[in-house]
C-alpha positions as CSV (number, residue, x, y, z in Angstrom):
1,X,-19.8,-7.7,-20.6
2,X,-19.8,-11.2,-18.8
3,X,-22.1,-12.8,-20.2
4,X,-20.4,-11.4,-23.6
5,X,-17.3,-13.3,-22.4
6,X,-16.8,-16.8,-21.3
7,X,-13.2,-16.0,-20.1
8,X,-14.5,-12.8,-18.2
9,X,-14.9,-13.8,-14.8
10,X,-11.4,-15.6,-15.6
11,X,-9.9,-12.6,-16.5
12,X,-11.2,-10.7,-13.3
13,X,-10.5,-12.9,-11.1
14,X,-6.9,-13.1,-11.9
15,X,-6.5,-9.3,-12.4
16,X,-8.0,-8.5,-8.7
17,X,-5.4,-6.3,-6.4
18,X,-3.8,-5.7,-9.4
19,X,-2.5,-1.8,-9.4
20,X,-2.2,-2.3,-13.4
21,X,-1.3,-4.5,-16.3
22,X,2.5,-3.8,-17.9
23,X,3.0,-5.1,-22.0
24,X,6.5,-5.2,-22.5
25,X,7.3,-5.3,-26.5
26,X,4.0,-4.0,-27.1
27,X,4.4,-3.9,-31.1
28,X,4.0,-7.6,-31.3
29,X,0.6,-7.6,-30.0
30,X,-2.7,-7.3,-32.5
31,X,-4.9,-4.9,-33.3
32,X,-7.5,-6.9,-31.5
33,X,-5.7,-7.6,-28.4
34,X,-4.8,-3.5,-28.3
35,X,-8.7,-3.2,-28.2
36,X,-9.4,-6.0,-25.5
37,X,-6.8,-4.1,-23.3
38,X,-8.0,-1.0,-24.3
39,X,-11.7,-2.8,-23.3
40,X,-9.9,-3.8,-20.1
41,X,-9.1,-0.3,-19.1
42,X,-13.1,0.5,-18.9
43,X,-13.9,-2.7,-17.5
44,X,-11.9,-3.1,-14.7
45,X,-11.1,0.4,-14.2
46,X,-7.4,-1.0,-14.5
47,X,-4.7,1.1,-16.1
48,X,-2.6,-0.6,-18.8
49,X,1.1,0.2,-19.8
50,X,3.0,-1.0,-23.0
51,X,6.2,-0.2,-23.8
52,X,7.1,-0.9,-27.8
53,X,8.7,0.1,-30.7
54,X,7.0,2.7,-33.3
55,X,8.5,1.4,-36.3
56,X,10.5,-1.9,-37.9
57,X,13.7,-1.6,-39.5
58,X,11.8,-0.6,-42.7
59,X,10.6,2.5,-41.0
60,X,6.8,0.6,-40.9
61,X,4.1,1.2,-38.1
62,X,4.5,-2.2,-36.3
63,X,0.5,-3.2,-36.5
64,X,0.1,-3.5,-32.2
65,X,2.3,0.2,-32.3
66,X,-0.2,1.3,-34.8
67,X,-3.0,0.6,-32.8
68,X,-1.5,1.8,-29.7
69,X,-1.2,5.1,-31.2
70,X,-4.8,5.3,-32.6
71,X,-6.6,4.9,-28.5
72,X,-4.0,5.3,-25.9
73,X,-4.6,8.2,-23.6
74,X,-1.3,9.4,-23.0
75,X,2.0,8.8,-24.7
76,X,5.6,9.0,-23.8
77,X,8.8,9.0,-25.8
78,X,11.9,7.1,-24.6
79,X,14.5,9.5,-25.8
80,X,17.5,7.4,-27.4
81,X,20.8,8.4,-28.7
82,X,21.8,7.2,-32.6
83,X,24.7,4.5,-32.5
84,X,27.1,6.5,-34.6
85,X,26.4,9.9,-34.2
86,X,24.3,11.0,-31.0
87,X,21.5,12.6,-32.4
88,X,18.1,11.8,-31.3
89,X,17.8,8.1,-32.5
90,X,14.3,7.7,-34.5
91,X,14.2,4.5,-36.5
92,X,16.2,0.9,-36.2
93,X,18.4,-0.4,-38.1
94,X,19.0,-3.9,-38.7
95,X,22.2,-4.3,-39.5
96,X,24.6,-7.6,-40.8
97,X,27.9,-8.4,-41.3
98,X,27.7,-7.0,-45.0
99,X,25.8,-3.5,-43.5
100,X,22.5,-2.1,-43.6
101,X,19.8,-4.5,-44.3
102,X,16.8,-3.2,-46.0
103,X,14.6,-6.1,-46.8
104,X,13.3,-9.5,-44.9
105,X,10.7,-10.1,-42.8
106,X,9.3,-7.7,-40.0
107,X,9.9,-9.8,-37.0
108,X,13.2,-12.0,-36.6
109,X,13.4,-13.6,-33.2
110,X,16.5,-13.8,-31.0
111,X,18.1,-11.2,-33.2
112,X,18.2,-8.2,-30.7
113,X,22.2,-7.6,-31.3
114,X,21.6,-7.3,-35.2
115,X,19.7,-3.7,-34.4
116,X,21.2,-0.2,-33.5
117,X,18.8,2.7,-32.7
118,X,20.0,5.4,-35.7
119,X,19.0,8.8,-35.8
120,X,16.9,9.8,-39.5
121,X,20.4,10.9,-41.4
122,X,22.3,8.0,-40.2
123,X,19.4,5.4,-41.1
124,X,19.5,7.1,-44.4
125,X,23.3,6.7,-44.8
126,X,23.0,3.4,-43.4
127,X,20.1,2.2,-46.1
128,X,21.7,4.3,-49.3
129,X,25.3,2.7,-49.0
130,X,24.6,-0.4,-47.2
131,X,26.0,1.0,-44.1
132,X,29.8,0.3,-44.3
133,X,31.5,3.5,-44.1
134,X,29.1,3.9,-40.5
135,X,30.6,0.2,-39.4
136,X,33.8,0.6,-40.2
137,X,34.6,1.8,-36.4
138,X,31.6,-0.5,-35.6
């Protein structure tokens, strides 16, 4: 593998006495970069954990998420409540001051407050009626 590598001995070097490697926001990474941790796990002998979302606001596999899902050994669900209702919270809504918001790109930076974690009937309210009758106490 090092001699496949340039950055190899780079990479070792800097990851030795590491007890693992975390990935906060894990959805952002690639494809390819989910592989070359994945890669990393073998390598090293070096455990990785990401934490990410599943799914965008448009209920779409993030592409890092996707991949994640496809080759990690184990994985665990952070249970979350929906905003308006307490049910189990699947999905994300993105949300405006005019309600739901549907369309637009997949990743909007520095936007975190603009989400709420919705359970599958409330994202559907949410999306059907542009959300106002759910903000109204909002």
């Amino acid at each position: 593998m090092e001699g496949s590598n340039p950055s190899f001995s780079a990479i070792f070097k800097a990851l030795t006495g590491a007890a693992c490697i975390l990935v906060d926001e894990a959805q952002f990474l690639s494809a390819a970069l989910v592989d070359q941790l994945r890669n990393i796990t073998f390598d090293l002998d070096l455990p990785v954990i990401a934490h990410g979302l599943r799914t965008d606001f448009r209920t779409k596999a993030f592409t890092g998420s996707a991949r994640l899902l496809e080759v990690a050994d184990a994985i665990e669900e952070v249970k979350t409540v929906c905003h308006f209702c307490d049910r189990k919270a699947l999905f994300n809504l993105r949300i405006s001051s005019s309600g739901a918001v549907t369309d637009g790109p997949q990743i909007e930076l520095g936007a975190d407050e603009r989400y709420r974690p919705v359970c599958g009937y409330c994202y559907r309210e949410s999306t059907l009626a542009g959300g106002q009758d759910l903000f109204r106490n909002d």
